[in-house]
C-alpha positions in Angstrom: 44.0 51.4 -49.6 42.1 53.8 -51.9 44.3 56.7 -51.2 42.2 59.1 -53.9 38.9 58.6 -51.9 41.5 59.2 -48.4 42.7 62.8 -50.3 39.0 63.6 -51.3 37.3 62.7 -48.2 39.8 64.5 -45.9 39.8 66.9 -49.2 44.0 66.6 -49.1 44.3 68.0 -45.7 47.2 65.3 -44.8 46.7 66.0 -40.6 43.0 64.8 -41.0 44.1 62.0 -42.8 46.4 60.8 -40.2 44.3 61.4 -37.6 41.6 59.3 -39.2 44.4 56.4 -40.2 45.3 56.4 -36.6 41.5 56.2 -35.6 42.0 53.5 -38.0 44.4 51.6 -36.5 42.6 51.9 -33.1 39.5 50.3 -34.0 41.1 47.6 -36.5 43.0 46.2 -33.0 40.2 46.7 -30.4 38.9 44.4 -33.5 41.4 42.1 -33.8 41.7 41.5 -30.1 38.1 40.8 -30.3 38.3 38.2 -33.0 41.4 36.7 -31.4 39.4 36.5 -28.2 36.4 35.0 -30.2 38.3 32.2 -31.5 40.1 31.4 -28.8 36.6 31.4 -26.8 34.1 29.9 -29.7 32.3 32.6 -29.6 30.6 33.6 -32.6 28.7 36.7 -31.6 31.8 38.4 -31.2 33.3 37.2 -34.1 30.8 38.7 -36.4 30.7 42.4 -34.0 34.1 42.2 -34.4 34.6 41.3 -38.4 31.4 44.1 -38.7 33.4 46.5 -36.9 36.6 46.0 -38.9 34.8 45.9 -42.1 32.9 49.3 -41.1 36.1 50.8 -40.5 38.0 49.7 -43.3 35.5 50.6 -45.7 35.3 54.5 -44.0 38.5 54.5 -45.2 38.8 53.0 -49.1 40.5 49.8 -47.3 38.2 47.5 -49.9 40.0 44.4 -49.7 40.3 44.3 -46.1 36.2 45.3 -45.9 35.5 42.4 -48.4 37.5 39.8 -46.2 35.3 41.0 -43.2 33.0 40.3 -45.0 33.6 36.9 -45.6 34.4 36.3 -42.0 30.6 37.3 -41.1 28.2 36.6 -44.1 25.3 38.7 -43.6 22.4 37.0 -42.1 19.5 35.5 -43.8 15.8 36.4 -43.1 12.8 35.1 -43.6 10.3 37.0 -45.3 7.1 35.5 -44.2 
């Protein structure tokens, strides 16, 4: 965790910053339970909402290395430009 972006983006206010860790924390296991469910199920859909939703929140926070294994576990899609 990038705790310098944390203390500038809550701007060192340390109750905004747990509040937003604990928003955290909600999301990363309504996301977890999702990806759990996924795999258990095959379904891929929800395993790429779920590793996008993870990776949004983790990189609202400065949690880089936990973004950039999200998004390993849901390569972007590739378009056609025709």
């Amino acid at each position: 965790m990038d705790t310098h972006y944390l203390e500038d983006l809550t701007d060192d206010d340390v109750e905004i910053q747990k509040e937003l860790i604990g928003l955290f924390f909600n999301t990363a296991h309504k996301s977890r339970d999702g990806l759990k469910q996924a795999l258990k199920n095959n379904q891929d859909l929800l395993w790429k909402e779920s590793a996008h939703e993870l990776k949004g929140s983790a990189l609202s926070l400065g949690f880089y290395d936990l973004a950039e294994l999200c998004s390993k576990a849901h390569p972007a899609e590739k378009f056609n430009e025709d």
